[in-house]
N, C-alpha and C positions, 0 to 999 in steps of 0.2 A: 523740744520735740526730737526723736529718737529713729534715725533714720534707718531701719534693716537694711542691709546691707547683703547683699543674694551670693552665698557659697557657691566657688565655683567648684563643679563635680571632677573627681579625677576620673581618667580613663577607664579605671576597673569599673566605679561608679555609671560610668555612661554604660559600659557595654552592659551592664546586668538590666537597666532600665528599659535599655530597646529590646533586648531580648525577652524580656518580660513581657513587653507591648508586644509583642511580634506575635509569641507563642499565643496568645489574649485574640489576638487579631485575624490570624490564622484559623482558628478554629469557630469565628462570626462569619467570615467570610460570605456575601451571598449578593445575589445581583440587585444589582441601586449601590452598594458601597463603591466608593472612589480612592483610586490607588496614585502616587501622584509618582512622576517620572522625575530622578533624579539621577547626574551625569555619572558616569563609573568612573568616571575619574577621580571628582569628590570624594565617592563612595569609597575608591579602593584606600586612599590617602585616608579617613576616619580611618578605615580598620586598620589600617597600620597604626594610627595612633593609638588605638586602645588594646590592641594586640602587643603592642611594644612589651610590655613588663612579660608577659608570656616566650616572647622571642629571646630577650635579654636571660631569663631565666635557662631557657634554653642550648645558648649559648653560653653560658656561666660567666657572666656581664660582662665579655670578648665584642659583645655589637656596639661598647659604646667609641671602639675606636672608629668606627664607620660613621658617626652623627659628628655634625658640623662644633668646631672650637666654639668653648663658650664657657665650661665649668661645668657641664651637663649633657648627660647622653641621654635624655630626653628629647623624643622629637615633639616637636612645632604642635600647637595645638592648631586642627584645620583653619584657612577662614571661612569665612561667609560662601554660605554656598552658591554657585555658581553654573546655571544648565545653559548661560548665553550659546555656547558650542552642540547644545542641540538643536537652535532653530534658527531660522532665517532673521535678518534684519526685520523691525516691525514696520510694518507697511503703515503709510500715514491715510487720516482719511476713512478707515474701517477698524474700531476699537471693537468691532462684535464678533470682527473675525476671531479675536484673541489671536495668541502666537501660534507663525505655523511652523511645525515640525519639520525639519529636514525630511525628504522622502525615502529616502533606504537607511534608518537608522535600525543598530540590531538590538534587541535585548539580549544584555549579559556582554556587548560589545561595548557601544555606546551609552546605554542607559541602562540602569535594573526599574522595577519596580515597588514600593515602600506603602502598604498598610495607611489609612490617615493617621493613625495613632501615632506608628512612627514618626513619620512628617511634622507631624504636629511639632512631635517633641524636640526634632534634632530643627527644626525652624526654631521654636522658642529660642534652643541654646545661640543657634547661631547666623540665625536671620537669613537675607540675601534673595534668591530667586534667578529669572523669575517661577512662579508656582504654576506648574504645567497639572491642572489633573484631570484623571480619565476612569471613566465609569467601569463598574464591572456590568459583563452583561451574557445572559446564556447562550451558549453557543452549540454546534455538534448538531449532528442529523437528529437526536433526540431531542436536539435543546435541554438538555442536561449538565452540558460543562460549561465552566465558569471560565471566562477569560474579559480579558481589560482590552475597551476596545482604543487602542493607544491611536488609531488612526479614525474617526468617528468619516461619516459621509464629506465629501466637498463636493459641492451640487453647485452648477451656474443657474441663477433665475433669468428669466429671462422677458420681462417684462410686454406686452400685447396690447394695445397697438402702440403704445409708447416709446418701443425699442430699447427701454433704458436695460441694464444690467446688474446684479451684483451676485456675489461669493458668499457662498453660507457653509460653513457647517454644523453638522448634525448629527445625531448618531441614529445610526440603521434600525434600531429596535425602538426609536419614534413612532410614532403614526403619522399616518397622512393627516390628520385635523392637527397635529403641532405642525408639520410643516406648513400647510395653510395658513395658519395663525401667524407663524412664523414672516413669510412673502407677504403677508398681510403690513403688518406691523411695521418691513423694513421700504417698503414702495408707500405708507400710508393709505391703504385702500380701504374700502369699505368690505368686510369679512360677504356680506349676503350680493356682492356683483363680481363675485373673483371666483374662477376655479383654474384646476391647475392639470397640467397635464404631461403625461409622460412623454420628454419630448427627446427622445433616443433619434441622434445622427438627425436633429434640426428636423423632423418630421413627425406629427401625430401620433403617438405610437398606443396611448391608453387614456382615457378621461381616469385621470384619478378619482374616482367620490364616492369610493368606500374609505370613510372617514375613520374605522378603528382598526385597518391593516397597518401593520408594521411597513416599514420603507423596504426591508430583508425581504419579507413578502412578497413585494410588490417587485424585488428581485430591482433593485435600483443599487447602481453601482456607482463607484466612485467617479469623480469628475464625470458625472452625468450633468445634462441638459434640463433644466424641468422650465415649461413654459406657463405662466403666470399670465388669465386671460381673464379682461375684463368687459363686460358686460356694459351696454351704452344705460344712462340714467330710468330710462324706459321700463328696464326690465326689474322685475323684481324677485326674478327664481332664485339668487343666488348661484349655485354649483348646478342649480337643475335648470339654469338657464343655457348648459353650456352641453351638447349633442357631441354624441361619439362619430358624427360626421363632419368634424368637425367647424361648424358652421354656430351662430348665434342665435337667439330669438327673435334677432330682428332680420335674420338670412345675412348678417355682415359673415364674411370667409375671412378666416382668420389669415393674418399672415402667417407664412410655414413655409419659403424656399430653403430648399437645400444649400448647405452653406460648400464649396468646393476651397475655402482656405485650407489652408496646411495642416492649421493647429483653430479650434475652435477656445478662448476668451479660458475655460476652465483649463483647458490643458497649457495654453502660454502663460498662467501662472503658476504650474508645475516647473516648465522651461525657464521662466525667470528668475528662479527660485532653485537652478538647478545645484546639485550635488558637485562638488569638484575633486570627490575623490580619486578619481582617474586622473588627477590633472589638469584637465581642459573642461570648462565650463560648457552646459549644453546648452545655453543662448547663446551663444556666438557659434556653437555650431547648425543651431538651427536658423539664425540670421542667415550663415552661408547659403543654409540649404533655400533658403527662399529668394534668396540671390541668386542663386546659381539657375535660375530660366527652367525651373521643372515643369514639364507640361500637365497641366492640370487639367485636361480635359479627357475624358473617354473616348473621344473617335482620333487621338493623335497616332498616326502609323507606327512602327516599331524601326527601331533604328540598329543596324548592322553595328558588330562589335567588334570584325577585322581592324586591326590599327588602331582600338579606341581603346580607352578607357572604362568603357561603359562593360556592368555587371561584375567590376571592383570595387563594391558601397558595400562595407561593413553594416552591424548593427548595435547598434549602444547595448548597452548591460545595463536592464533597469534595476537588477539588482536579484539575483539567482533567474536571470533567464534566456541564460544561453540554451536552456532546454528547448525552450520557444526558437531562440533566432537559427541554432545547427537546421532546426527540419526545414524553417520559414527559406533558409538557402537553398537546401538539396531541391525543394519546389519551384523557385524560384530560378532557377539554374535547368530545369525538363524545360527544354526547346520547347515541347507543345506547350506549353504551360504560358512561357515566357511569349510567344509567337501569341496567344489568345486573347491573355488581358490584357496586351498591347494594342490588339485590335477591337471593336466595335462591339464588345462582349456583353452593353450590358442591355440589349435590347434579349437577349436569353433568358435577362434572371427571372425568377419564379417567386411572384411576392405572394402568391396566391399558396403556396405547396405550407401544408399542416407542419410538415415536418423539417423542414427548412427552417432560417432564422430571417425570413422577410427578405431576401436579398444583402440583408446586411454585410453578413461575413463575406461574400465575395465581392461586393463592394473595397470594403477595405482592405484586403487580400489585393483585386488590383489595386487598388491604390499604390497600396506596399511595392508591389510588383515594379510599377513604372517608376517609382522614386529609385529603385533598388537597380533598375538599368536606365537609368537618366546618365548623360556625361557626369566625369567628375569622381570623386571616390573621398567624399566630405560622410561619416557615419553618417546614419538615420536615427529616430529616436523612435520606435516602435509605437509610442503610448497611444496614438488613438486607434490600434489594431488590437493590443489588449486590452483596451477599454471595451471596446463588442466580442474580444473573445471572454473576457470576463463575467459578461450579461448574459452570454447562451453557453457557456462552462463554467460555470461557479466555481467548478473544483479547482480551474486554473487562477484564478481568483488570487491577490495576494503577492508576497516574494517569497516563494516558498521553493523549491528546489521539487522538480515532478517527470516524471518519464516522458521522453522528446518520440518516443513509440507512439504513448498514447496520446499524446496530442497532434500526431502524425494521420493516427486512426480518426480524428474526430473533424480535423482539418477535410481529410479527404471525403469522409461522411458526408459534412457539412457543405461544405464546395458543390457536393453533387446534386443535395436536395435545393441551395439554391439554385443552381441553374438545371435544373432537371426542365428538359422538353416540353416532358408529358406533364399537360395541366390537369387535367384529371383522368387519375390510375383508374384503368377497368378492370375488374375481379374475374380474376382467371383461377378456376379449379385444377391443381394437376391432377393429371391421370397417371397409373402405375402404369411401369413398362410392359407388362403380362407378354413377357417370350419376344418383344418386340425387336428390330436390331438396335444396339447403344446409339449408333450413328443417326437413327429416326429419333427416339428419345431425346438425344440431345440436344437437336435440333431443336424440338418443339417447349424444350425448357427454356432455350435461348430464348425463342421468340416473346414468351412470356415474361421470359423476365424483362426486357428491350423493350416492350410492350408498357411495362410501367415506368421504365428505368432507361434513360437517355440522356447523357450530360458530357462533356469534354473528359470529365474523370470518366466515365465509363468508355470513350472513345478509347483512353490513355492508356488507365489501369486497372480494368477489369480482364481478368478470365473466366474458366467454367474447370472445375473436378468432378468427378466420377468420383462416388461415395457409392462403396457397396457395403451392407450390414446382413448380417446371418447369424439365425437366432443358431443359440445353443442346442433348444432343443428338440425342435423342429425343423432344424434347418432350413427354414423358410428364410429367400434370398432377397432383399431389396435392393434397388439399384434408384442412385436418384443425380442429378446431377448440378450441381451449384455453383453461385458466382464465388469469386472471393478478388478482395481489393490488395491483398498481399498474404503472401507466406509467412507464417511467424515455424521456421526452423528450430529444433531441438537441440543443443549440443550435447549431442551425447556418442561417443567414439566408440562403444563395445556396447553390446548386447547381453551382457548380463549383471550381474550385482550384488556385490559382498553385503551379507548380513549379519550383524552377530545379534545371536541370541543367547538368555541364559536358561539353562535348564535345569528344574528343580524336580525332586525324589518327592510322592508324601508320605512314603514308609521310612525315612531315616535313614535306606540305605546308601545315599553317597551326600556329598556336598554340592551344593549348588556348582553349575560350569557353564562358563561362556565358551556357547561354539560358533564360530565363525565359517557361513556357508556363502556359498556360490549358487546364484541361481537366476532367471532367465527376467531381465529389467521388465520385460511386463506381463511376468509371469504372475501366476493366484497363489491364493495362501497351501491349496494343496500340493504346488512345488515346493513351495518353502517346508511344509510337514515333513514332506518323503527328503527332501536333503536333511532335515534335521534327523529326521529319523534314522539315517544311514549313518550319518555322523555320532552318534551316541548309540550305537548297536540295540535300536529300541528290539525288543521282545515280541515273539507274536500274539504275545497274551496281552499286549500294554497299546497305547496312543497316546500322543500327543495335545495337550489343549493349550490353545493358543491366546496369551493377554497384553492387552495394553494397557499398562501403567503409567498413570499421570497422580502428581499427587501422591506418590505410594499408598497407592487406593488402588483397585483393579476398574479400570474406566469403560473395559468393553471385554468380551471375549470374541477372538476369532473364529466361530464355528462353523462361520459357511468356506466352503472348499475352494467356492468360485469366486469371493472377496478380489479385489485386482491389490497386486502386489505396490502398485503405483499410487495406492491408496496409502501406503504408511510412509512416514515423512524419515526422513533422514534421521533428526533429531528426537522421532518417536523411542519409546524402550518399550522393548517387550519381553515377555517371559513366556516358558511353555514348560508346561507341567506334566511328568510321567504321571498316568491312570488307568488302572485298568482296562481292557475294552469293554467288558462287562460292567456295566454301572446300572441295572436295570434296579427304581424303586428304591434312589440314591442318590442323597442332596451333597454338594458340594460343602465344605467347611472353609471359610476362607479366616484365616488367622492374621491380623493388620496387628500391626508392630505400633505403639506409642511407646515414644520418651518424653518425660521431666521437663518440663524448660522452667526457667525458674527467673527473674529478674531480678538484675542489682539493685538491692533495696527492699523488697518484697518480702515477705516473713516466709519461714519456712512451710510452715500452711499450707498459703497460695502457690498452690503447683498446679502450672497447667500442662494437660499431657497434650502430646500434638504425635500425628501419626510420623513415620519416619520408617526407611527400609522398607522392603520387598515381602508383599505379602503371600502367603503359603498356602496352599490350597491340598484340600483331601477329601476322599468322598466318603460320606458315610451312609450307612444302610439304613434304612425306614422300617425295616421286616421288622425289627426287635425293640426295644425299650430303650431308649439311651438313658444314661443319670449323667451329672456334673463329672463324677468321676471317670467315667467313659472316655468324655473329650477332656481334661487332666489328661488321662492316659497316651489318646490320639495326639493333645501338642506334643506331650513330651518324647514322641517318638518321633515326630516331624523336627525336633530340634536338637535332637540327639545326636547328630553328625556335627554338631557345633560346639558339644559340650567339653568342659575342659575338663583335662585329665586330673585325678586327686583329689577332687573337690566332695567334702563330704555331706551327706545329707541324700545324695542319689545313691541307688543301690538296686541291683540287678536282680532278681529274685523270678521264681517259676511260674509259669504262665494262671497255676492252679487259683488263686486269688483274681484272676479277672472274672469280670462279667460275660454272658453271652453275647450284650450285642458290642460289648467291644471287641470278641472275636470274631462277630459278622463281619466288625469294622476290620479289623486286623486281615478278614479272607478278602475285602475288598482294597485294602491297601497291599500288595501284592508284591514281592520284592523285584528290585530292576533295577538292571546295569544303567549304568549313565555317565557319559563324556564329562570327562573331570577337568578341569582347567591346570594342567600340570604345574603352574606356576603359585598356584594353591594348594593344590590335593596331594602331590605326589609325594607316594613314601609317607604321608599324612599318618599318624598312627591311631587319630579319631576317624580314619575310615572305617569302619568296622559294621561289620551286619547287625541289627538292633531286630531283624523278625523273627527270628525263633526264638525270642525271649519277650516276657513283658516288663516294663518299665513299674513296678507298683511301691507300696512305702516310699512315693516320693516326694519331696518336698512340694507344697503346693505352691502353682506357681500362679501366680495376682490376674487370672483372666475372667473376664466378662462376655458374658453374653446376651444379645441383641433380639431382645424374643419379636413375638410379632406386633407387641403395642408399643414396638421402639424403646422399650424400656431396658435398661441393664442387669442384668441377674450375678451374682458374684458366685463365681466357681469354688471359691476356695472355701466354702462353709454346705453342709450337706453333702456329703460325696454320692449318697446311696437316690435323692429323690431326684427324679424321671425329668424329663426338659421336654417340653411341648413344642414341636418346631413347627414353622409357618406351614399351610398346606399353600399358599399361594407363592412362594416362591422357593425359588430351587438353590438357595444360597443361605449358608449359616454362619452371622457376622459375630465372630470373637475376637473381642481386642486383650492384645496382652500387653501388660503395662511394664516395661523396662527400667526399673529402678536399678540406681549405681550397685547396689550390693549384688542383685543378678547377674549384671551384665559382668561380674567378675569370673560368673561362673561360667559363662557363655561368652567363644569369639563371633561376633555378627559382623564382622565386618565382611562373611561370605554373602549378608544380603542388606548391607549397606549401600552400594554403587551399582545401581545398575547401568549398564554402559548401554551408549547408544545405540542404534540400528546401523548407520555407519556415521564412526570416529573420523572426520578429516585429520588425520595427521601428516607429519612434513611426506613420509610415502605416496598417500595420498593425491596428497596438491603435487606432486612432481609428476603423476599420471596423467592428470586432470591437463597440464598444461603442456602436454606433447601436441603438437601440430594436429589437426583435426580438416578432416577436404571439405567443404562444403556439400560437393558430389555426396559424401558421407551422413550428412546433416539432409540432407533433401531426403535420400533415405530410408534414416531415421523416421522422418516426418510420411512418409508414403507407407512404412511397415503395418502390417497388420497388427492389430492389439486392440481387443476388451476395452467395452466402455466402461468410464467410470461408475460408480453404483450409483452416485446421484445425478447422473445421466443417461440413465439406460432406457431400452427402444420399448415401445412397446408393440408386441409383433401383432402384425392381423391374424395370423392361426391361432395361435394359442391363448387370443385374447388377453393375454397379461405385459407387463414388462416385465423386459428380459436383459438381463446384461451382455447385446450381442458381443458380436467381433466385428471392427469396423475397420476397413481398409479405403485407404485414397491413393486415388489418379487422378495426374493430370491429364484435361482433352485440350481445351486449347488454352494457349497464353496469351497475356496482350501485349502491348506496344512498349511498354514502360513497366518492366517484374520489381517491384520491391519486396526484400526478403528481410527479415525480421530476425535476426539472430537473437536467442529468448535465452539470455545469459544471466536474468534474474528469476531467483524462485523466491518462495514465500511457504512459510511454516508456522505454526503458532507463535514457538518464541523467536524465531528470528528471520532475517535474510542474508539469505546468500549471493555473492555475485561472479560466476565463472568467469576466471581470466582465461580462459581457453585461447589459444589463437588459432583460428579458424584458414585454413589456407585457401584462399575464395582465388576466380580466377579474376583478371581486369581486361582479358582480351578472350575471345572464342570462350565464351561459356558456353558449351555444348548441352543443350535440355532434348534434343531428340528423342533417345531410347526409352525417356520417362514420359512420353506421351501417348499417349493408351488412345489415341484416335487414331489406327494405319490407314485411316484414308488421307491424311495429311501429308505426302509426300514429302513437302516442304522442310530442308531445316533448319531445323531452331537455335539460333546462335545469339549470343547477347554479347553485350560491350557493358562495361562499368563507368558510368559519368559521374558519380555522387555517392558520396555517403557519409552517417555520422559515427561521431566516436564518442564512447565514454570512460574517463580516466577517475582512479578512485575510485572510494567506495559505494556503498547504497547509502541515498539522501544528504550525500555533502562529494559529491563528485562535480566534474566538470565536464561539460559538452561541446564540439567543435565538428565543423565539417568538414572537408577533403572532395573539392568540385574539379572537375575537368571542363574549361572555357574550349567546346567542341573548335570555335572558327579560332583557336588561337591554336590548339591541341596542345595546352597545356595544361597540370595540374597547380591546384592553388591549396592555400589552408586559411578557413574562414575560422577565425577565434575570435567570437563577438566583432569588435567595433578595429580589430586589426588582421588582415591578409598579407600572407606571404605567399609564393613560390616553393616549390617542394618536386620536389625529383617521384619519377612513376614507383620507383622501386620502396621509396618509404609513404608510400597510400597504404601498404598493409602492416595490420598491426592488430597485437591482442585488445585493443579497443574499441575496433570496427563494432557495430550495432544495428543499424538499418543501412542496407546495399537498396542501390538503386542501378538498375540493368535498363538499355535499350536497345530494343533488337536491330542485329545488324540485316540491313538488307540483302540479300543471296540473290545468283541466276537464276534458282527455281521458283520464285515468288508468283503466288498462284493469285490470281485478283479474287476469287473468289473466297478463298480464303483470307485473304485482305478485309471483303466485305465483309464476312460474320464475324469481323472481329470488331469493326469499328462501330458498330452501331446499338451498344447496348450497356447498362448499367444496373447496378444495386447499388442501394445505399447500404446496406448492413453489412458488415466489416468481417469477415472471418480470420476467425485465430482457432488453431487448435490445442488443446489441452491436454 
């Protein structure tokens, strides 16, 4: 008998097999497939080894002095593969849990992910384990995108009235009747006397028994609670034996006390299990922390901080979220704040308010609070505050790296509607000011608003602005006046704004030119027109049209006047085209540029054209007949400022051989000067006037036209028959196809690049990051300027909306000003993020003059106790605070789970981000003005935009 004997594959051999599988696999892709987790270490060590003969190559066999003596500069064939350094020791006792993952592992750090196919195959070769695999599954607001849910649910059950316990996990796009099954199966119950119930923070929160919702649905979060309830013999409903009040058929009350430990059974085997990346294990630091005599009760008094230690407790890093722990300080660090959940707070909360989170979130907020000024300065481990900020923010959800602003806005939100006063809001109508004095108006908006809105954050950090809006065109004036929870500030140091545009001829007589204007940052498109128009010595016979191009496709045109300037993105490109003024009974021709692209390997054949370059616009006249040869004529005169010198085939010849309506076209395309790009044009000897002559006997050049059934009509055959243009649209699409042999005839590289709106270059950023006063930035934010179009008012006169002008004032501030420094923008293709350094003051911030109530005597002085920083860029930066301990009058730096000491004079810095102000008290301090300030709130967060 003949024993086969299994060839082992060399390295070239391996990599073509997995890439094979890969490409194969890639393109199945779809949710139910399972992707299995394998360590990068492994991974990286294969591709070295099958990458070697590539490298060595590379090197001109010089690598094999770097591999280990031996006769061979061949490295090591891997071994068995090996993911033990992804997960935790296996727990004994629960083989169902399977292995659990380390809780901050990265993909592309720690682990990649590998296709089954893969898997399959690099297992066969080389065994080992153990085999971690995880499902794909759909994800995104659409439920459209595909992602491997590498971390599936871990849910504590919680067994009724049994007490017993266990760990499961599950993946989130389950249903509630698997999990049932599931609790079923692992307690041994009988499926028809068990239901289950959502048992968020150890209390009733939902009867589960819509049996085919997703767990996602059902909005169940990780190291969540589910409580597993069983029915005595008696009954026989099943799930329908078990009342959303939560009581049984036989009237037995379920048990359901609130649990006041530290860490509830799912989260201490997170902490058992802890990560030691940092060095220090978080079981023994949470051991500390339950040693250390935390008071765990809600009515314990608040304890003085002179001489102690206490409100020096760090916060761990569960892994990107020092976004969470910078704001969770600066909060926790506001005296009132700190003075509240210390005291007897929770007799306030609001489990009734719709819009609130049941009391939850301020629950664990104090919580947080008191552990965070308990003696002692042992870190804290956040997890069961993200665990309920995860459940009522999904978006925070995760270790994903996210704005410490907005989760500053939702904290504060959130906080307010759970403890809001008013148990039920009464509907208040406002009435318009009509001539009334501001002073009365304001008043009676306060009331209103106080009237629904009353909580500690509105005590803290609410105000009221004056919002006036005036239509265009009626000048009909509104006046209204609104809360807002904090200022989100502009960085913006100047009042106006470099644009460059380029501007193109459609009669041929000059070359395309980028002009670079000035004009007023929230000014309309008809500044921007009249600067360009000066700029390029437009004609009184001509105008301007304004486009945006995306795509080298024209995407919009600018026609309205009153467009807000603050509408086009930095990174937008636009063009503006000399045209006639007279266009009366005259459709636009827009000429879009395609080139060739061709792929390695593809037969000559297969050419795909794709559009490319800046497309050219010109109007032509309707009065007359057009033919094919007409617009022949009109490109070749729009392209004629491009044309190379000596090239034979074109030829200049007398107007006598045109057509009529290419003369109509001709009187409509009208000759006109235009701003030249001197570093292009100048001294140019293709600048040359091409209108007193016509272009005819010329080469035909490969254009197409787009009639009205979307079909293509080819120019270059027929010269003499008639072209049928849309009557429904005022645009005529001709594609000209740029083949190598043409483009020798023609430089296009004058409408290759269109440059941007504004170019950051090194001048630029050295503008950008001059000193900026905050006094300057407040401002900014109070200047009048135009709504956006897709916010515009609509006015009670003239019954339509209208793009007012909207101007804000402040009337009163409140007790605690947070300012919002809005040092991130967002664009289609990118983010930006201003290093600006903002010169903020830390002592006497003087807000007087900016207060538009003069019946408030009183002045307005703040102090700076807190604020966060962000260092880095967008979405991989780092977060930290900068606190002043008032009873110590010192300042500190909170960097997650380590504090230090820091001198006043280095608190400022180009990474400041949210300030945090409390007013100083004055000899003038008016109680009454005290009163209307303390007594009133909103929940909805104002930012301006």
């Amino acid at each position: 008998m003949t024993v086969e004997v299994k060839k082992e594959l060399t390295p070239e051999e391996e990599k073509l097999t997995i890439t094979d599988i890969s490409i194969a696999a890639e393109a199945q892709t779809k949710q139910g497939h399972t992707f299995y987790l394998i360590t990068q270490r492994w991974w990286q060590e294969w591709l070295e080894y099958v990458n070697q003969n590539q490298a060595n190559t590379v090197n001109d066999g010089s690598a094999s002095e770097h591999h280990c003596l031996g006769g061979s500069s061949a490295l090591k064939r891997p071994s068995s593969i090996d993911n033990s350094d992804l997960i935790y020791e296996a727990t004994s006792g629960d083989s169902s849990a399977g292995f659990e993952l380390h809780d901050t592992l990265v993909e592309g750090t720690d682990y990649i992910l590998l296709p089954q196919g893969v898997w399959n195959q690099l297992y066969e070769w080389y065994r080992g384990g153990p085999i971690l695999p995880r499902k794909v599954i759909n994800s995104g607001l659409s439920q459209t995108e595909l992602a491997v849910e590498v971390y599936p649910l871990r849910l504590q059950l919680h067994l009724m009235p049994k007490d017993e316990r266990s760990t499961i996990r599950i993946s989130k796009k389950e249903t509630i009747r698997q999990l049932h099954k599931k609790a079923c199966e692992i307690f041994s119950l009988n499926p028809e006397l068990v239901c289950i119930w959502d048992y968020f923070s150890h209390q009733k929160h939902a009867l589960m028994n819509d049996m085919e919702k997703t767990l996602d649905d059902a909005n169940i979060q990780m190291d969540q609670d589910i409580l597993v309830e069983v029915a005595n013999g008696n009954s026989t409903g099943g799930v329908n034996s078990c009342h959303d009040n939560g009581t049984m058929d036989n009237g037995t009350v379920a048990l359901a006390k609130p649990s006041h430990s530290n860490f509830s059974n799912a989260e201490g085997l997170s902490l058992s299990k802890a990560s030691t990346r940092n060095g220090t294990s978080e079981l023994s630091q949470s051991q500390q922390l339950a040693s250390s005599g935390t008071d765990k009760t809600y009515g314990s008094s608040g304890v003085s901080t002179r001489g102690s230690a206490c409100g020096l407790t760090g916060l761990l890093n569960l892994g990107n979220t020092c976004f969470m722990n910078s704001a969770i300080q600066c909060l926790v660090h506001t005296p009132e704040f700190a003075r509240y959940f210390r005291e007897d707070y929770y007799q306030e909360i609001n489990r009734q308010n719709p819009l609130g989170m049941v009391g939850e979130l301020a629950l664990a907020f104090g919580d947080l609070l008191r552990k965070l000024w308990a003696p002692g300065r042992t870190p804290v481990a956040p997890r069961p505050f993200k665990a309920k900020l995860a459940r009522f923010a999904p978006q925070f959800s995760g270790y994903n790296q996210h704005d410490s602003q907005e989760l500053l806005a939702f904290l504060l939100d959130g906080l307010h509607e759970d403890l809001n006063r008013v148990k039920h809001k009464p509907y208040i109508k406002s009435k318009d000011a009509d001539g009334r004095p501001d002073e009365e108006v304001a008043d009676e908006y306060w009331a209103n608003h106080i009237a629904r809105n009353d909580s500690i954050i509105v005590d803290v950090c609410q105000g009221q602005y004056k919002s006036t809006l005036v239509c265009p065109v009626c000048n009909k004036v509104s006046v209204t006046f609104d809360p807002f929870m904090y200022l989100s500030l502009p960085l913006q140091s100047a009042t106006t704004r470099s644009m460059t545009i380029t501007i193109f001829t459609c009669d041929g007589s000059a070359l395309p030119a980028a002009c670079a204007v000035t004009v007023p940052k929230q000014g309309r498109c008809r500044d921007l027109i009249q600067a360009l128009g000066n700029s390029c010595s437009l004609k009184h016979n001509e105008k301007l049209l304004l486009a945006e191009i995306r795509g080298h496709l024209i995407h919009r045109f600018l026609e309205d006047p009153l467009i807000s300037l603050s509408s086009i993105k930095d990174d937008d490109h636009l063009a503006a085209y000399k045209i006639p003024k007279v266009t009366k009974n005259s459709k636009f021709l827009q000429l879009i540029h395609r080139r060739e692209e061709r792929e390695i390997g593809i037969s000559q054949s297969n050419v795909g054209w794709k559009p490319y370059g800046t497309p050219l616009v010109s109007p032509i006249s309707c009065d007359d007949v057009i033919t094919r040869g007409d617009i022949q004529l009109i490109v070749h005169r729009m392209l004629s400022p491009m044309l190379r010198t000596g090239n034979p085939g074109f030829y200049c010849v007398s107007r006598s051989k045109t057509s009529a309506a290419a003369a109509n076209a001709s009187r409509l395309a009208a000759s006109s000067e235009a701003c030249i790009d001197s570093s292009l044009a100048n001294d140019d000897p293709r600048q040359k006037d091409v209108s007193s002559s016509k272009l005819v006997n010329l080469e035909k050049l490969p254009l197409q036209l787009v009639d009205e059934n979307n079909a293509c009509i080819d120019l270059t055959v027929g010269e003499d028959k008639s072209v049928k243009l849309s009557s429904s649209s005022m645009s005529i699409l001709v594609f000209a196809d740029w083949s190598q042999k043409l483009l020798e005839n023609y430089d296009t590289r004058y409408i290759e690049n269109l440059p941007e709106v504004t170019k950051y270059g090194p001048a630029t950023k050295k503008a950008r990051t001059e000193p900026l006063s905050l006094y300057s930035c407040l401002e900014a934010f109070l200047r009048e300027e135009p709504l956006v179009p897709e916010d515009m008012w609509y006015c009670p006169a003239c019954k339509e909306r209208r793009q007012a002008s909207k101007k804000l004032d402040l009337w009163r501030l409140p007790e605690v000003l947070v300012i919002h420094l809005k040092r991130f923008s967002y664009s289609r293709s990118m983010k930006h993020k201003l290093e600006t350094f903002v010169n903020f003051p830390i002592h006497d911030f003087d807000l007087t003059k900016y207060v538009a109530n003069k019946n408030n005597s009183r002045r307005q002085l703040y102090e700076l106790y807190a604020l966060t920083n962000h260092y880095g860029g967008m979405g991989s930066g780092h977060y930290t605070a900068h606190i002043k301990l008032l009873d110590e009058n010192r300042w500190y730096n909170f960097d997650d789970s380590h504090i230090s000491p820091i001198n006043e004079e280095d608190v400022k810095s180009a990474a400041a981000y949210v300030l945090f102000y409390r007013r100083v008290k004055t000899d003038h301090h008016h109680s009454v003005s005290n009163g209307t300030l303390s007594s009133a709130g909103q929940h909805s967060i104002s930012s301006r935009k």
